[in-house]
N, CA, C, O and CB atoms as a CASP TS submission, in Angstrom:
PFRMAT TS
TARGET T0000
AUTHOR 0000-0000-0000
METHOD Language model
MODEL 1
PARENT N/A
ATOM      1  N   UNK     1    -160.913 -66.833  62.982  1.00  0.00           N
ATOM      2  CA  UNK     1    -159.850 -66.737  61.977  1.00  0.00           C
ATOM      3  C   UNK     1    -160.449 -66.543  60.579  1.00  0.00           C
ATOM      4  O   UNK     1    -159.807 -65.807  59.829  1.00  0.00           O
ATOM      5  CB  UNK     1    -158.958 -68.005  62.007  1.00  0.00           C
ATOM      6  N   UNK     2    -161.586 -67.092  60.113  1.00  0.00           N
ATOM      7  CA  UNK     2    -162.380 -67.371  59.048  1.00  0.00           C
ATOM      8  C   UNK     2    -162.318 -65.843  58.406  1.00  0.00           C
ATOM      9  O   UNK     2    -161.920 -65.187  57.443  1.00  0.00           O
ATOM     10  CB  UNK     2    -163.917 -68.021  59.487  1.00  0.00           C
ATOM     11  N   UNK     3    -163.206 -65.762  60.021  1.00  0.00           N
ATOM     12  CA  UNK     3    -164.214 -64.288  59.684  1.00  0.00           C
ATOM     13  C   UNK     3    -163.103 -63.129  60.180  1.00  0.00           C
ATOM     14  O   UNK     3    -163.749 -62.081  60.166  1.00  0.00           O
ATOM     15  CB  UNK     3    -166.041 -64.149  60.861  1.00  0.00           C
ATOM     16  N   UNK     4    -162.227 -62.939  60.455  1.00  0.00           N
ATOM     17  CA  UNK     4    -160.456 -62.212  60.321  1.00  0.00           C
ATOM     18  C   UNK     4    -160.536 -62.228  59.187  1.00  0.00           C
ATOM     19  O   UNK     4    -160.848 -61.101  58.801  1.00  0.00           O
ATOM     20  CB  UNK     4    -158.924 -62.967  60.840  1.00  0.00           C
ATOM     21  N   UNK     5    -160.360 -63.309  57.921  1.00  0.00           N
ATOM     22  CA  UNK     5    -159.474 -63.393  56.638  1.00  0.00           C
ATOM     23  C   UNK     5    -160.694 -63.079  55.767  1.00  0.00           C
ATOM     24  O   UNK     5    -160.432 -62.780  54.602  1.00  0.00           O
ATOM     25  CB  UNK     5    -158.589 -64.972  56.278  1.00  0.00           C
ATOM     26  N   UNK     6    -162.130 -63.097  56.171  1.00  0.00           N
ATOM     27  CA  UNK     6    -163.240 -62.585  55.086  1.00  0.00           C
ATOM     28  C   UNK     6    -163.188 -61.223  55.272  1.00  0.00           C
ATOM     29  O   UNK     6    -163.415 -60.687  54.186  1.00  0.00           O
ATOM     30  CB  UNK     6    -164.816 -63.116  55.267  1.00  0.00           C
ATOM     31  N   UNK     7    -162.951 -60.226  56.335  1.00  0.00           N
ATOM     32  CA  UNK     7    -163.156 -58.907  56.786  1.00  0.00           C
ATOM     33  C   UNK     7    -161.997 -58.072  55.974  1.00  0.00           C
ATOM     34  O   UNK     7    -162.006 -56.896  55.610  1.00  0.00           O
ATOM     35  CB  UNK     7    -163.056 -58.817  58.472  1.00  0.00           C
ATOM     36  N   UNK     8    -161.031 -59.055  55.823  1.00  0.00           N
ATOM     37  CA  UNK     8    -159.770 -58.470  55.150  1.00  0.00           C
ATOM     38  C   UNK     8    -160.183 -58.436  54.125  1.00  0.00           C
ATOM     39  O   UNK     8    -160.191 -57.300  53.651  1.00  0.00           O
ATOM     40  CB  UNK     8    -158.493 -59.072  55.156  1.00  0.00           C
ATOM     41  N   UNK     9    -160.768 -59.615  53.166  1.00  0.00           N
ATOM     42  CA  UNK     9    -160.941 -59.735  51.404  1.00  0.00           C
ATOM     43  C   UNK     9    -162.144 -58.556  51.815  1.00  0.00           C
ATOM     44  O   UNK     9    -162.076 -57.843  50.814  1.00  0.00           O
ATOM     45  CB  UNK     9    -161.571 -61.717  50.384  1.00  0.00           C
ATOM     46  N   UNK    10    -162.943 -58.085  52.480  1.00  0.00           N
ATOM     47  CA  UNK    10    -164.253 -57.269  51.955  1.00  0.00           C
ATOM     48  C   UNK    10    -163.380 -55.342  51.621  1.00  0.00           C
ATOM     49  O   UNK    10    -163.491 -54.438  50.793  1.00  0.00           O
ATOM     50  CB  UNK    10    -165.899 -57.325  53.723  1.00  0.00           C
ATOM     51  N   UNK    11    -162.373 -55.709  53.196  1.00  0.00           N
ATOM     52  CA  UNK    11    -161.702 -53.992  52.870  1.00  0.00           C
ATOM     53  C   UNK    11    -161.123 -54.215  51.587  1.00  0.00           C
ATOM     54  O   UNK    11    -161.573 -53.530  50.668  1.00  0.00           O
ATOM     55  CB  UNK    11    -160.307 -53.287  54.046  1.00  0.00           C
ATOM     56  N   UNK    12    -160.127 -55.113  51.308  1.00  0.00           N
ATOM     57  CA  UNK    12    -159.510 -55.165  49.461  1.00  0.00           C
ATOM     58  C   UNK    12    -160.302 -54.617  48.908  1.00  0.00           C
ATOM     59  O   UNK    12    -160.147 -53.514  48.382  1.00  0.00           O
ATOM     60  CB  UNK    12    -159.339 -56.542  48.537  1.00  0.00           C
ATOM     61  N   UNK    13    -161.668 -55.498  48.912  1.00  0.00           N
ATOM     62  CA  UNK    13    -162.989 -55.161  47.688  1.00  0.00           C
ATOM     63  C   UNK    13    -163.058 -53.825  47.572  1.00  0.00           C
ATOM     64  O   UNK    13    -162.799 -53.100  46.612  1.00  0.00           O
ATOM     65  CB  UNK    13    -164.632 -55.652  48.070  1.00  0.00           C
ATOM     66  N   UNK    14    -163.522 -53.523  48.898  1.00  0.00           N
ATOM     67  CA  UNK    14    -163.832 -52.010  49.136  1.00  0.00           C
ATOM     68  C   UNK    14    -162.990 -50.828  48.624  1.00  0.00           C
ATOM     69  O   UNK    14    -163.507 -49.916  47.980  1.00  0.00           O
ATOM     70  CB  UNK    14    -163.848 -51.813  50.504  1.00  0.00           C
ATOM     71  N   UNK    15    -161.575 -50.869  48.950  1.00  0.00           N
ATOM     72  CA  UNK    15    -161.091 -50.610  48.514  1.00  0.00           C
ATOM     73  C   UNK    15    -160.255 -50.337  46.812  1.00  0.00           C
ATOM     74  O   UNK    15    -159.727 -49.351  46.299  1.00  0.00           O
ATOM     75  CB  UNK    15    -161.081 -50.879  49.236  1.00  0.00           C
ATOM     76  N   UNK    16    -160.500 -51.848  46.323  1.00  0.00           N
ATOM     77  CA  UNK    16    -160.621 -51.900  44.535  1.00  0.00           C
ATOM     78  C   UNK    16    -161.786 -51.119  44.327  1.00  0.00           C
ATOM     79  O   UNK    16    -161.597 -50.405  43.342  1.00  0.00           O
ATOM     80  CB  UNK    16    -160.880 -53.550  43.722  1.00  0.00           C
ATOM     81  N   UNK    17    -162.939 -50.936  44.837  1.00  0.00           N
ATOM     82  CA  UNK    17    -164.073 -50.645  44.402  1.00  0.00           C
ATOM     83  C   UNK    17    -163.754 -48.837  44.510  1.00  0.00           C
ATOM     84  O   UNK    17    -164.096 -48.070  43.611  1.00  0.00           O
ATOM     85  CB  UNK    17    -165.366 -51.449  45.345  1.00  0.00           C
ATOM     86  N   UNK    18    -163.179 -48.472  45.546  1.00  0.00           N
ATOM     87  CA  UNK    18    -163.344 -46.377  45.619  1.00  0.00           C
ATOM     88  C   UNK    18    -162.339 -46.325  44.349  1.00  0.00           C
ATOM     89  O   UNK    18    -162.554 -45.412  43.553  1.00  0.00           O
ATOM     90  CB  UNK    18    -162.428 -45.135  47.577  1.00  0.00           C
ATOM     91  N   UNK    19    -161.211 -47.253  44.060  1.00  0.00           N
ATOM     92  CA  UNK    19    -160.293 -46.834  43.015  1.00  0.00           C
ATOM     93  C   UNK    19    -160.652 -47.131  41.740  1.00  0.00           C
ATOM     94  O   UNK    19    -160.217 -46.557  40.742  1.00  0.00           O
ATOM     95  CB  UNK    19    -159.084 -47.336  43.181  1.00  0.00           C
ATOM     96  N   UNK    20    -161.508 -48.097  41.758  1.00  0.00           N
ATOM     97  CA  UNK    20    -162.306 -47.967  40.453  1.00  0.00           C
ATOM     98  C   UNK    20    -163.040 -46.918  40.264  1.00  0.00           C
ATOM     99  O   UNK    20    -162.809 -46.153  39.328  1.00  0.00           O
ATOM    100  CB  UNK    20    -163.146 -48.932  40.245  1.00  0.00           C
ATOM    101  N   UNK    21    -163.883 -46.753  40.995  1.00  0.00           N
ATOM    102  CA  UNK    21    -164.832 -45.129  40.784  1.00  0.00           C
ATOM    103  C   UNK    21    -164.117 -43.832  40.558  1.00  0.00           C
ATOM    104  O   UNK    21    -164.524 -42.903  39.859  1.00  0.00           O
ATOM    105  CB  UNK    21    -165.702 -44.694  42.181  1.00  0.00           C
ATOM    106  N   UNK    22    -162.999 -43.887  41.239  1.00  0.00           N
ATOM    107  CA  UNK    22    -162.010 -42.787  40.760  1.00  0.00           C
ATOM    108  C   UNK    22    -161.119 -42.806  39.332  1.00  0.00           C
ATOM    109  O   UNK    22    -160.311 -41.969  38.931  1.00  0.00           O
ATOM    110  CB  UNK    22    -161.009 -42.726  41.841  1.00  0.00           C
ATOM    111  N   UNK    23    -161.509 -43.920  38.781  1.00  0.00           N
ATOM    112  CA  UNK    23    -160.807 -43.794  37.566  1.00  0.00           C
ATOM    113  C   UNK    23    -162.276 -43.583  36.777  1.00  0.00           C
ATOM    114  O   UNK    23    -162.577 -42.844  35.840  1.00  0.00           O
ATOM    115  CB  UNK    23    -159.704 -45.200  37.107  1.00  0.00           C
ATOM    116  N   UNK    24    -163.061 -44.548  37.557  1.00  0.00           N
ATOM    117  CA  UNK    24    -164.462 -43.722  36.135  1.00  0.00           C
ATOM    118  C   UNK    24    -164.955 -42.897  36.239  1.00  0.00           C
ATOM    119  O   UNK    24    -165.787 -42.730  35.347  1.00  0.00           O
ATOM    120  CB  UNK    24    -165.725 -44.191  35.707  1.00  0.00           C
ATOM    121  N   UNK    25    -164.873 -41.683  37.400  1.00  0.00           N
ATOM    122  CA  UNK    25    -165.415 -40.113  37.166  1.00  0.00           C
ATOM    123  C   UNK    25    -163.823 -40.198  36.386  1.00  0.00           C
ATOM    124  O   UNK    25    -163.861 -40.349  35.165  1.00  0.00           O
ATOM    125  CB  UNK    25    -165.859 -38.712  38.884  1.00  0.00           C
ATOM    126  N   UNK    26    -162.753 -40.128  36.896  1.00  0.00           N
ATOM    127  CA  UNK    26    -161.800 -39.504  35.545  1.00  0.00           C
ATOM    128  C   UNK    26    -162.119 -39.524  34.172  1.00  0.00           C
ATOM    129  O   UNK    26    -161.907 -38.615  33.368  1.00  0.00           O
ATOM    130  CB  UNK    26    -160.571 -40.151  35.415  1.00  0.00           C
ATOM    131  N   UNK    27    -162.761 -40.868  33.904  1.00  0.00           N
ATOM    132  CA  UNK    27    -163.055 -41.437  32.547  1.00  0.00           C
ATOM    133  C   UNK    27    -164.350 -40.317  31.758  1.00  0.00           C
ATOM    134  O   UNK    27    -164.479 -40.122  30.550  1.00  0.00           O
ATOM    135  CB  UNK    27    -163.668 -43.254  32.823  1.00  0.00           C
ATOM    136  N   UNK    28    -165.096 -39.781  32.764  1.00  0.00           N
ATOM    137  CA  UNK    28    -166.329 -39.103  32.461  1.00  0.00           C
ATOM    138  C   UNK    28    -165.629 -38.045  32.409  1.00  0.00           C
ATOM    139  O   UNK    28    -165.819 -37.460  31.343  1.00  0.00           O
ATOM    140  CB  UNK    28    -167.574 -39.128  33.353  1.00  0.00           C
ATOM    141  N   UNK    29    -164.822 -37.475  33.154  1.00  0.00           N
ATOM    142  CA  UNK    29    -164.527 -35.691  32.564  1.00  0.00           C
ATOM    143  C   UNK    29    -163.696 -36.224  31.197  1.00  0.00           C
ATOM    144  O   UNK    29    -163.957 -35.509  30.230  1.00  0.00           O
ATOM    145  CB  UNK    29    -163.204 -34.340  33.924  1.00  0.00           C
ATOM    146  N   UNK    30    -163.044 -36.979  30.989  1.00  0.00           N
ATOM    147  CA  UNK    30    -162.139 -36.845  29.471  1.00  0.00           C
ATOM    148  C   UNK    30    -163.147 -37.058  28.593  1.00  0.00           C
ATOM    149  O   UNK    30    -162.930 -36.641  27.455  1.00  0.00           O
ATOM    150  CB  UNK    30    -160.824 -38.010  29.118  1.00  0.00           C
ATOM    151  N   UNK    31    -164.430 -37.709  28.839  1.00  0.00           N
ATOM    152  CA  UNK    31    -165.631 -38.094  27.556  1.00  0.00           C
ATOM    153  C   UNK    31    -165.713 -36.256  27.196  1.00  0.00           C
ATOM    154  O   UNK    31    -165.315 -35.504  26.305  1.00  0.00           O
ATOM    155  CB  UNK    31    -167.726 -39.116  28.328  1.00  0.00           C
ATOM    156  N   UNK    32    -166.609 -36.125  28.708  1.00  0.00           N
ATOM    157  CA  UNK    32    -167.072 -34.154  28.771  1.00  0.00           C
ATOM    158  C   UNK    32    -166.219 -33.363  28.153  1.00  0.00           C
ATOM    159  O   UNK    32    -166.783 -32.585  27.384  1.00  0.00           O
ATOM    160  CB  UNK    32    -167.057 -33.327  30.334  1.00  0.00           C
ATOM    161  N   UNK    33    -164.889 -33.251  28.205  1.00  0.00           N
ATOM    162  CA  UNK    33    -163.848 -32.558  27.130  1.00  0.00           C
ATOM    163  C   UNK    33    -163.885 -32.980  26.040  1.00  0.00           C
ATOM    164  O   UNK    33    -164.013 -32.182  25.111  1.00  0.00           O
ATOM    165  CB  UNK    33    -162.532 -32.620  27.350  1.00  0.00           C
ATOM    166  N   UNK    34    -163.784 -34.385  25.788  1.00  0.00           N
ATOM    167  CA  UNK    34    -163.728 -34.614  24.126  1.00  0.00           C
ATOM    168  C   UNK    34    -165.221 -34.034  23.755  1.00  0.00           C
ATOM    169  O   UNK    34    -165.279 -33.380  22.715  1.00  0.00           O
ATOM    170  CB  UNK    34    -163.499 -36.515  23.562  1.00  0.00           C
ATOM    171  N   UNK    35    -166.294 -34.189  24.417  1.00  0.00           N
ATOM    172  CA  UNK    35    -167.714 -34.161  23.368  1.00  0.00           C
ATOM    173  C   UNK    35    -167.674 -32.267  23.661  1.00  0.00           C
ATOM    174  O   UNK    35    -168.599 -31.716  23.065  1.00  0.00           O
ATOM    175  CB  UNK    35    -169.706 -35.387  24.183  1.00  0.00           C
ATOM    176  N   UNK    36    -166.816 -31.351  24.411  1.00  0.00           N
ATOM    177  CA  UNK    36    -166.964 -30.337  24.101  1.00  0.00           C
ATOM    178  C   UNK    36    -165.916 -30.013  23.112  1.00  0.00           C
ATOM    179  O   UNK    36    -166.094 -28.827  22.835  1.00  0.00           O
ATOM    180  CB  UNK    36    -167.089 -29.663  25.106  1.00  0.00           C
ATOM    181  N   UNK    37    -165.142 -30.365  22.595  1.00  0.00           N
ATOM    182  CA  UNK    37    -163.794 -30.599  21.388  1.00  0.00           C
ATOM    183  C   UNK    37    -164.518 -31.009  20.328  1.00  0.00           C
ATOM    184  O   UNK    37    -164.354 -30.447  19.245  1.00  0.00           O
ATOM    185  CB  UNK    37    -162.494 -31.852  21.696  1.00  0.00           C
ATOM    186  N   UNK    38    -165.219 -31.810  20.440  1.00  0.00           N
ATOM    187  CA  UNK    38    -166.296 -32.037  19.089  1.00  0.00           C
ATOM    188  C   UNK    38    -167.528 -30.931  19.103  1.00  0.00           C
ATOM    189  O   UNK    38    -167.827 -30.502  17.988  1.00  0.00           O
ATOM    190  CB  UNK    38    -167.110 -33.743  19.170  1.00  0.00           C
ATOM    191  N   UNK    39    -168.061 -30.566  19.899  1.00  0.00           N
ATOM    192  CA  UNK    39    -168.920 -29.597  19.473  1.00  0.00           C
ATOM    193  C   UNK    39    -168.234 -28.134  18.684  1.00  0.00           C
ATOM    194  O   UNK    39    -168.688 -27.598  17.673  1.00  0.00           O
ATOM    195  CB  UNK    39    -169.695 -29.272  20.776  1.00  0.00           C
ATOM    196  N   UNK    40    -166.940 -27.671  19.536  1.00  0.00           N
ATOM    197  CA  UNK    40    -166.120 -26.772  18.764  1.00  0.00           C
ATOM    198  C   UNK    40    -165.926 -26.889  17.289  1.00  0.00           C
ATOM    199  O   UNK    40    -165.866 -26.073  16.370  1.00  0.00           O
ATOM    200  CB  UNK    40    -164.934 -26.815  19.280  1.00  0.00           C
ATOM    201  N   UNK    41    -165.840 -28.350  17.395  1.00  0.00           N
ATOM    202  CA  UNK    41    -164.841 -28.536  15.894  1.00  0.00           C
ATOM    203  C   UNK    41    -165.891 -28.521  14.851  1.00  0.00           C
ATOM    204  O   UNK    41    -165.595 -28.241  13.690  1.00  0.00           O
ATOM    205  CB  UNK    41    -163.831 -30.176  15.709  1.00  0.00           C
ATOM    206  N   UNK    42    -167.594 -28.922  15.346  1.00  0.00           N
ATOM    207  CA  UNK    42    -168.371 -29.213  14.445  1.00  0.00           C
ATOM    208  C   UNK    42    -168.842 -27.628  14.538  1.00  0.00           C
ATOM    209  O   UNK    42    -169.522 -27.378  13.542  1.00  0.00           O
ATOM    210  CB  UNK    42    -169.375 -30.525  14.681  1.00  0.00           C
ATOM    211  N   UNK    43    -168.729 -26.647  15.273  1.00  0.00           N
ATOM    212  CA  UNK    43    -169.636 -25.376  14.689  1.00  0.00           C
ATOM    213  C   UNK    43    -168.413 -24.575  14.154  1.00  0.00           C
ATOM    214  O   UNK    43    -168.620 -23.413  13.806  1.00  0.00           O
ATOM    215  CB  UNK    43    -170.690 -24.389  15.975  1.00  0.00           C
ATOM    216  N   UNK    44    -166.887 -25.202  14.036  1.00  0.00           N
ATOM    217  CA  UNK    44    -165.947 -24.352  12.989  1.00  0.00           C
ATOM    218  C   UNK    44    -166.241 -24.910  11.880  1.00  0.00           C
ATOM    219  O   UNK    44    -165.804 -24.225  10.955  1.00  0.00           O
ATOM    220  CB  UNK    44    -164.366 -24.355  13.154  1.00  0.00           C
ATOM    221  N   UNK    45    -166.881 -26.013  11.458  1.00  0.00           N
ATOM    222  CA  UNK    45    -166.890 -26.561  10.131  1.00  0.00           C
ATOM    223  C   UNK    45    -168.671 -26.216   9.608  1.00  0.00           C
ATOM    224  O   UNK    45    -169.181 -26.052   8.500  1.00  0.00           O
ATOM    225  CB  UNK    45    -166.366 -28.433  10.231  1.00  0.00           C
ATOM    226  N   UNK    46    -169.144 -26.215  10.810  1.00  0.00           N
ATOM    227  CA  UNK    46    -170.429 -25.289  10.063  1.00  0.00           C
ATOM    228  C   UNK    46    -169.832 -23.703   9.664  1.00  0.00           C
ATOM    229  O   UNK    46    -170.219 -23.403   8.535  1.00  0.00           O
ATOM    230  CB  UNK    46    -171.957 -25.061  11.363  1.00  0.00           C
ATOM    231  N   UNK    47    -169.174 -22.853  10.164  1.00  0.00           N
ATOM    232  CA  UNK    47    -168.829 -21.838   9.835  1.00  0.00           C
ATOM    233  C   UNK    47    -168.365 -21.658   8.221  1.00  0.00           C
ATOM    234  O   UNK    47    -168.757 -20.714   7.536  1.00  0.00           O
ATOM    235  CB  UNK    47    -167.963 -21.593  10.759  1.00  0.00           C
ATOM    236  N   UNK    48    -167.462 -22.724   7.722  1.00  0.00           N
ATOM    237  CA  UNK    48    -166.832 -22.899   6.643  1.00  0.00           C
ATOM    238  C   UNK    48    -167.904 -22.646   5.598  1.00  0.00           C
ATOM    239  O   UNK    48    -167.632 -22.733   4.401  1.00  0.00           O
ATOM    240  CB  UNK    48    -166.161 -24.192   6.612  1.00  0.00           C
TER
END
């Protein structure tokens, strides 16, 4: 019964754990867009 109700909390884990990683590659492409939004913005203001 123990080891039933520990096997269950490890899939949860496991599971919190792939949906965390899927929000932090999300988190890494919005950095990669903003730091290419800042490189744009900084070689229109070198242009000026």
């Amino acid at each position: 019964m123990i080891q039933m109700r520990e096997a269950e909390m490890v899939d949860e884990l496991e599971h919190e754990i792939r949906l965390v990683n899927v929000q932090l590659e999300e988190k890494r492409r919005e950095v990669k867009a903003l730091e290419a939004i800042k490189k744009r913005l900084e070689r229109k203001l070198e242009a000026v």
